[in-house]
C-alpha positions as CSV (number, residue, x, y, z in Angstrom):
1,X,-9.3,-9.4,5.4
2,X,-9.4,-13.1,6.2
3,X,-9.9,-14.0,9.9
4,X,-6.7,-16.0,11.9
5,X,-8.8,-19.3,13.0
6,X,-5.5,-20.2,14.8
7,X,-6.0,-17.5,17.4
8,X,-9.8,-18.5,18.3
9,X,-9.8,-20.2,21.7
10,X,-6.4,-19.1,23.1
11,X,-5.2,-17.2,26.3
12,X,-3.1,-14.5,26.4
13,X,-1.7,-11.6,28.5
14,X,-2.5,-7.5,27.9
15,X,0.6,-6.0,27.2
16,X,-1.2,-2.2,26.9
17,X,-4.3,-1.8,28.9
18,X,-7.5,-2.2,25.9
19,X,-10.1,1.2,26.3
20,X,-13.6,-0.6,25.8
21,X,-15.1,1.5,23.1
22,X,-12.9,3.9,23.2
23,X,-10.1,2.0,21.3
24,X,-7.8,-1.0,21.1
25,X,-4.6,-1.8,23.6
26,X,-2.2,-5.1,22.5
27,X,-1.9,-8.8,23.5
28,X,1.1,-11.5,23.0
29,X,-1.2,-15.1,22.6
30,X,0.8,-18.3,22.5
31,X,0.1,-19.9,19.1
32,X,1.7,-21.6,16.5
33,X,4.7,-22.7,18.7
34,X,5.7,-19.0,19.4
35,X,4.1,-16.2,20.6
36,X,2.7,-13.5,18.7
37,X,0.8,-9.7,19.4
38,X,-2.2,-8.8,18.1
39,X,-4.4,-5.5,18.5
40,X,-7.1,-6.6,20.9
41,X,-10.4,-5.1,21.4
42,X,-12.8,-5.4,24.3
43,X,-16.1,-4.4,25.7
44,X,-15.0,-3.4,28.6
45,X,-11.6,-1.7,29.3
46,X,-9.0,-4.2,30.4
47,X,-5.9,-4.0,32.5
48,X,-1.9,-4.3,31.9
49,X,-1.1,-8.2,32.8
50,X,-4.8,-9.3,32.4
51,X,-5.2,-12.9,31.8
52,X,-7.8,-12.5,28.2
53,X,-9.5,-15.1,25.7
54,X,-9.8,-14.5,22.6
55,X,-13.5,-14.8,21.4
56,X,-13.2,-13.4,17.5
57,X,-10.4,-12.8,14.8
58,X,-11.4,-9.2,13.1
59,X,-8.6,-10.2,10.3
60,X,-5.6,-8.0,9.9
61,X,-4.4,-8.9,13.5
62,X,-6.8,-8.1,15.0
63,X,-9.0,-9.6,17.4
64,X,-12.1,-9.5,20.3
65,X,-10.9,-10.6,24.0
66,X,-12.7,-11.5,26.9
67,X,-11.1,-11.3,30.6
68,X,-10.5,-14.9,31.7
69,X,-10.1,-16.9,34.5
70,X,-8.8,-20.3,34.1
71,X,-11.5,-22.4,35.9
72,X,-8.7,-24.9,37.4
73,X,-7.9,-22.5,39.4
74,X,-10.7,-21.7,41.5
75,X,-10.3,-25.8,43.0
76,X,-7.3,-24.6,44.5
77,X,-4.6,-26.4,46.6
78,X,-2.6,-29.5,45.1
79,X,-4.2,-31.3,42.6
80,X,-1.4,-33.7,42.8
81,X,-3.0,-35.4,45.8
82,X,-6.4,-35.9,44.5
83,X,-7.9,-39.5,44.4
């Protein structure tokens, strides 16, 4: 199956919790100017609501996930106000 470059790169949130190993759980990613679900796998089981990044495209949507933690975050406060 060919991969889905598109999805490479992008956030998304779990919408059904992935099992690690033991099997696949679904995630909507924003691409392409919608939003679309995909089969996600991880190494580690992931959470309902989990903020994910999606490492690989396995073809046939599917793809690999990562959690993620958007690194803007963790500077807190107002940003706004910097400078």
């Amino acid at each position: 199956m060919p991969q889905d470059e598109a999805v490479i790169g992008r956030t998304g949130t779990v919408l059904i919790g992935t099992r690690g190993a033991a099997g696949p759980g679904e995630v909507l990613v924003r691409v392409r100017g919608g939003s679309e679900t995909f089969l996600a796998w991880s190494e580690e089981p992931l959470p309902m609501g989990a903020t994910v990044l999606v490492i690989e495209s396995r073809g046939c949507r599917e793809i690999g996930v990562i959690e993620w933690v958007d690194p803007l975050d963790a500077l807190g406060g107002d940003s706004a106000g910097a400078g």
